[in-house]
KEKE-3310 file (N, C-alpha, C; in steps of 0.2 Angstrom, whole numbers, plus 5000, padded with zeros to 4 digits):
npx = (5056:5042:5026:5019:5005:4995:4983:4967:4956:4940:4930:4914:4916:4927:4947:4950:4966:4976:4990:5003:5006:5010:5003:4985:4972:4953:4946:4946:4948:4938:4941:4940:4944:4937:4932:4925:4926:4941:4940:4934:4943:4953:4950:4944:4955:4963:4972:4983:4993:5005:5006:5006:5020:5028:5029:5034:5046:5053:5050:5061:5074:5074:5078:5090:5109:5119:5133:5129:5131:5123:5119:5124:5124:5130:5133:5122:5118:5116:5106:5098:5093:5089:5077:5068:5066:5059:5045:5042:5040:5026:5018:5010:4998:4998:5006:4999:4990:4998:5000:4988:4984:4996:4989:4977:4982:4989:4980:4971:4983:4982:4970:4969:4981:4971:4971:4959:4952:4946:4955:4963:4962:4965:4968:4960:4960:4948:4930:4925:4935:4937:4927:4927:4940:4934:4923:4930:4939:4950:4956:4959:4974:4989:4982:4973:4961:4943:4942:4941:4932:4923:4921:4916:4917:4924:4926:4941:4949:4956:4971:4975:4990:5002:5012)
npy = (4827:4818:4818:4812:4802:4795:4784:4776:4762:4757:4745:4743:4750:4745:4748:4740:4741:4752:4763:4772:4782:4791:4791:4794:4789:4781:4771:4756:4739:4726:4711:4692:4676:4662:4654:4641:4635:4631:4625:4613:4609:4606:4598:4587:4583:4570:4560:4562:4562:4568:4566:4553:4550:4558:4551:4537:4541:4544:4532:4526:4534:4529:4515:4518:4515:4523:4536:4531:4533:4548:4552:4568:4575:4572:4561:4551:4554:4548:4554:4561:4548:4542:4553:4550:4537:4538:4545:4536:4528:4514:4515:4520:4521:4528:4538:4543:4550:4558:4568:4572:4578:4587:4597:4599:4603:4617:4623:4626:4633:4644:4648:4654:4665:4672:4674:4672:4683:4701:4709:4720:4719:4726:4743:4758:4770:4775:4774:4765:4757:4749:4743:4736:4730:4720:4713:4705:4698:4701:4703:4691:4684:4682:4672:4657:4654:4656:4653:4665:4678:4692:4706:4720:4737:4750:4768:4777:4783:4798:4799:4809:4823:4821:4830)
npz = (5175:5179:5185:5198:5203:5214:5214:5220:5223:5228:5234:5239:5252:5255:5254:5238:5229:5225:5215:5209:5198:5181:5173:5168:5175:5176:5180:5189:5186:5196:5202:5207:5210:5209:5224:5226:5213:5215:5226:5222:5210:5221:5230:5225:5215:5203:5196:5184:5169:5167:5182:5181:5176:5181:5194:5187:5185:5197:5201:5190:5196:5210:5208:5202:5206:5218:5211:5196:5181:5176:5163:5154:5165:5178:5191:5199:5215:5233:5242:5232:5226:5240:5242:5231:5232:5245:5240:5229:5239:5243:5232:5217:5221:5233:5230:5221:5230:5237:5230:5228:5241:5242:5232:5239:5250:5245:5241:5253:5261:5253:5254:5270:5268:5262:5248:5240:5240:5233:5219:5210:5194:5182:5177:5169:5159:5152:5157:5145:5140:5151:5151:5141:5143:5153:5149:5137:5145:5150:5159:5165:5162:5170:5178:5182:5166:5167:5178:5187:5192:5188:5197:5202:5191:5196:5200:5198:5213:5218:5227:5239:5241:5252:5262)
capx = (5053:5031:5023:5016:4997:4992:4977:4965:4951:4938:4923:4910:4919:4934:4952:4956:4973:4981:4994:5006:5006:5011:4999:4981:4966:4950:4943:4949:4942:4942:4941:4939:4945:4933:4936:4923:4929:4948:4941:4932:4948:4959:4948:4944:4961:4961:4980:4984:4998:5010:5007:5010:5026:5034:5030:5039:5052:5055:5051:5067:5078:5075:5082:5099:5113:5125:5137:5130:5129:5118:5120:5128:5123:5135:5132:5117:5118:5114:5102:5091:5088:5080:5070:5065:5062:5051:5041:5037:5036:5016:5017:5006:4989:5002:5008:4993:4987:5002:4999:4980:4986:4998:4984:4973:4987:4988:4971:4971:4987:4979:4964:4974:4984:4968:4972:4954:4951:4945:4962:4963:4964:4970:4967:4959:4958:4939:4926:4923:4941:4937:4921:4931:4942:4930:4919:4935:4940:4958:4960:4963:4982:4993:4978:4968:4956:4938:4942:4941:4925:4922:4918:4913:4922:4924:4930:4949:4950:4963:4974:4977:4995:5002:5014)
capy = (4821:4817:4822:4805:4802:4789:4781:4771:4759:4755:4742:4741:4754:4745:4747:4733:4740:4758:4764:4777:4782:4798:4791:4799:4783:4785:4768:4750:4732:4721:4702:4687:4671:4658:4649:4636:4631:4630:4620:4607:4604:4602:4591:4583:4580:4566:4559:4566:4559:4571:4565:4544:4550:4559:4543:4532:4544:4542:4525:4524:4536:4524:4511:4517:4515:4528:4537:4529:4540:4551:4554:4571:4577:4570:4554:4553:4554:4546:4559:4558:4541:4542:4556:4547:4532:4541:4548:4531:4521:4513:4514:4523:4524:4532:4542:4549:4551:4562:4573:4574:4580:4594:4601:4603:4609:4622:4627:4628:4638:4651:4655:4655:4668:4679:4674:4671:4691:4703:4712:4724:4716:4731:4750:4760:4777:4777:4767:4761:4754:4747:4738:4733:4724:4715:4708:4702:4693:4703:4704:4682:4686:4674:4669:4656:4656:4652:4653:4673:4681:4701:4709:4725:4741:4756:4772:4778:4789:4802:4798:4819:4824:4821:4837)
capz = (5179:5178:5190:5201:5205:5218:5214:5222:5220:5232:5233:5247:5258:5257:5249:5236:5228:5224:5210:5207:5190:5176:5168:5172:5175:5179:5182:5189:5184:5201:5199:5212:5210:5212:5228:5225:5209:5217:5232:5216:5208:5224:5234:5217:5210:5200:5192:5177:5166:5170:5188:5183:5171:5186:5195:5184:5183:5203:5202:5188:5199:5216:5205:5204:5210:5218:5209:5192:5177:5174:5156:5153:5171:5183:5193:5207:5223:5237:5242:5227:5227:5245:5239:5225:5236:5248:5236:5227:5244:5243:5226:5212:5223:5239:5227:5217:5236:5242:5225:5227:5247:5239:5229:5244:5255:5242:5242:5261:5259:5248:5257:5273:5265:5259:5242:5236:5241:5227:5219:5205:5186:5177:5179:5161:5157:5151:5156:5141:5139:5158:5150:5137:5145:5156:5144:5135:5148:5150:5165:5169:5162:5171:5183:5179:5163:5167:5188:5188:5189:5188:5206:5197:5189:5200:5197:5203:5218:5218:5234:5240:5242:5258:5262)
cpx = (5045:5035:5018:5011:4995:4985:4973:4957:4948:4931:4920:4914:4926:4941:4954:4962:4973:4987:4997:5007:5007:5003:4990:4975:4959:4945:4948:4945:4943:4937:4940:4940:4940:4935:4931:4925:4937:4947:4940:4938:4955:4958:4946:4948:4961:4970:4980:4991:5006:5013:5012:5017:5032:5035:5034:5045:5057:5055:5060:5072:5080:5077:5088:5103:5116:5129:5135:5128:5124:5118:5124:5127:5127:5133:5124:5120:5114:5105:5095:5088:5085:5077:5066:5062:5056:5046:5038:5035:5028:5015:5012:5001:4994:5003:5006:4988:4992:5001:4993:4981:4990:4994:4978:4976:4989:4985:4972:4975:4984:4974:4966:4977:4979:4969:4963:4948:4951:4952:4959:4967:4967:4966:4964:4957:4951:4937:4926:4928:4939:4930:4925:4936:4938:4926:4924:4939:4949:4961:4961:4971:4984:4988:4974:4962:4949:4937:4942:4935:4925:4917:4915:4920:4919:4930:4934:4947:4958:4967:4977:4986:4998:5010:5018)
cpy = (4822:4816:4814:4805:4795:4789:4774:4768:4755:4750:4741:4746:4752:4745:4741:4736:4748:4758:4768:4778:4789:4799:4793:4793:4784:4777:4759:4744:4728:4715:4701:4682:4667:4653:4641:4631:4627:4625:4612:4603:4602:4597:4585:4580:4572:4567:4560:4561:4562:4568:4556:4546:4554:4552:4538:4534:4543:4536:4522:4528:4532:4519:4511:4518:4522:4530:4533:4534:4543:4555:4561:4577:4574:4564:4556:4550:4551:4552:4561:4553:4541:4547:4553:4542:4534:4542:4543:4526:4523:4513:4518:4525:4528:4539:4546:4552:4558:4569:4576:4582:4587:4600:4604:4609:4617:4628:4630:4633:4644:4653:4657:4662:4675:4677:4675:4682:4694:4707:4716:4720:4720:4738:4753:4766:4779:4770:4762:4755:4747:4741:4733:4726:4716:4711:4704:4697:4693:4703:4695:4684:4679:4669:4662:4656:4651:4652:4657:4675:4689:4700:4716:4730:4748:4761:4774:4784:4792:4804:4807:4819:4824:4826:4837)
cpz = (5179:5185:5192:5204:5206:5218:5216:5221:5226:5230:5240:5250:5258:5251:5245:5233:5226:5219:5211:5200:5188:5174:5170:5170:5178:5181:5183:5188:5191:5199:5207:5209:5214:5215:5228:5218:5208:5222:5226:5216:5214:5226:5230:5213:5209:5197:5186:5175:5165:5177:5190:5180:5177:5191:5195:5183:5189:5206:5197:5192:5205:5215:5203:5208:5213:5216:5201:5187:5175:5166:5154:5160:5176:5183:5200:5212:5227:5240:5237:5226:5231:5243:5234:5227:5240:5246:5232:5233:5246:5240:5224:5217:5229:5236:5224:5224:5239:5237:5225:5234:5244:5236:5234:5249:5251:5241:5250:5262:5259:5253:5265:5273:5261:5252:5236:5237:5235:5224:5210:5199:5182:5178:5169:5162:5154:5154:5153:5140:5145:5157:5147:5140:5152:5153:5140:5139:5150:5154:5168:5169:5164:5175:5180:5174:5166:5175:5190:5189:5191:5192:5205:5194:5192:5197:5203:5207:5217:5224:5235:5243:5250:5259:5268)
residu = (UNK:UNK:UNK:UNK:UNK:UNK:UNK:UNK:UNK:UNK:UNK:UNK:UNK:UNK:UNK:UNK:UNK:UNK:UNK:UNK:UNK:UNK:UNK:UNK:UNK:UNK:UNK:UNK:UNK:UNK:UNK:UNK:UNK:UNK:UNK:UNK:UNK:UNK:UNK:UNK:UNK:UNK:UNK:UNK:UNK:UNK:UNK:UNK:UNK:UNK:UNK:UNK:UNK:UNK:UNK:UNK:UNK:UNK:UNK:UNK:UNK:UNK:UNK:UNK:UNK:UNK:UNK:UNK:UNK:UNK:UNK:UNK:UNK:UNK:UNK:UNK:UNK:UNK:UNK:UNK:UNK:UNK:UNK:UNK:UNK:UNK:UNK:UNK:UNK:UNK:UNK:UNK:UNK:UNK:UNK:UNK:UNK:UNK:UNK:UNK:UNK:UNK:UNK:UNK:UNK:UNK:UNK:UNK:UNK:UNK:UNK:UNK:UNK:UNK:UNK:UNK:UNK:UNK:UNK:UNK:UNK:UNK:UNK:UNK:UNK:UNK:UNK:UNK:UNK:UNK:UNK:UNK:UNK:UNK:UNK:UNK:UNK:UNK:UNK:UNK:UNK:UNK:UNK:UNK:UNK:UNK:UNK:UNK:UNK:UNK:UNK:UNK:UNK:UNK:UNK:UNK:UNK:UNK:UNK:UNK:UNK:UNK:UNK)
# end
């Protein structure tokens, strides 16, 4: 069985995140998410084409009937048509209003939530590696590209064995 080594990573005094690992690290990259370019595109949202094409998808689901076929999906239901109705009642500008409304509420959400708080991008065994991937821009991942920005790169604390 490896032998497990809790490592931690601090900035300013304070903890942003911690590991257990075999594996032996000596520095972490930490990130922030840019809360003013997430406020831009929430309170900014603009309808996108995805946004009209679900639209008219709700607008043709509000239009049928009950029980009619649904191609190789059964029949709808009642049930779907009113959500589908609700969703387009007021038409297009209601609609591009209630999605704009989501994307704020999402924002508001997140930062609510801490979300816009520094967090650990990836952890590296050298520095160098630890540059490396920050100048490369490795640590977005599944995040956002372009809405992250590098908080700095500190080195790993070695959490003491607790007995």
């Amino acid at each position: 069985m490896k032998k497990l080594t809790t490592y931690e990573a601090y900035h300013n005094g304070q903890l942003i995140g911690a590991r257990e690992s075999w594996r032996v690290y000596s520095h972490a990259v930490i990130v922030q998410d840019d809360i003013e370019r997430h406020r831009a595109l929430a309170y900014g949202h603009q309808p996108s084409k995805s946004d009209r094409s679900n639209y008219d998808y709700y607008t043709d689901v509000a239009a049928k009937q009950v029980g009619e076929p649904r191609g190789c999906f059964g029949h709808y239901i009642e049930q779907e048509i009113a959500e589908a109705e609700a969703k387009v009642a007021g038409g297009w500008e209601a609609f591009a209003a209630r999605v704009r409304q989501l994307h704020i509420d999402g924002f508001e959400e997140k930062v609510a939530k801490r979300g816009f708080d520094p967090y650990i991008a990836t952890w590296a065994v050298r520095l160098d590696l630890a540059q490396k991937a920050a100048a490369s821009k490795q640590y977005v991942g599944p995040r956002y590209f372009g809405q992250t920005d590098l908080v700095a790169i500190v080195s790993a604390v070695i959490q003491a064995k607790k007995e």
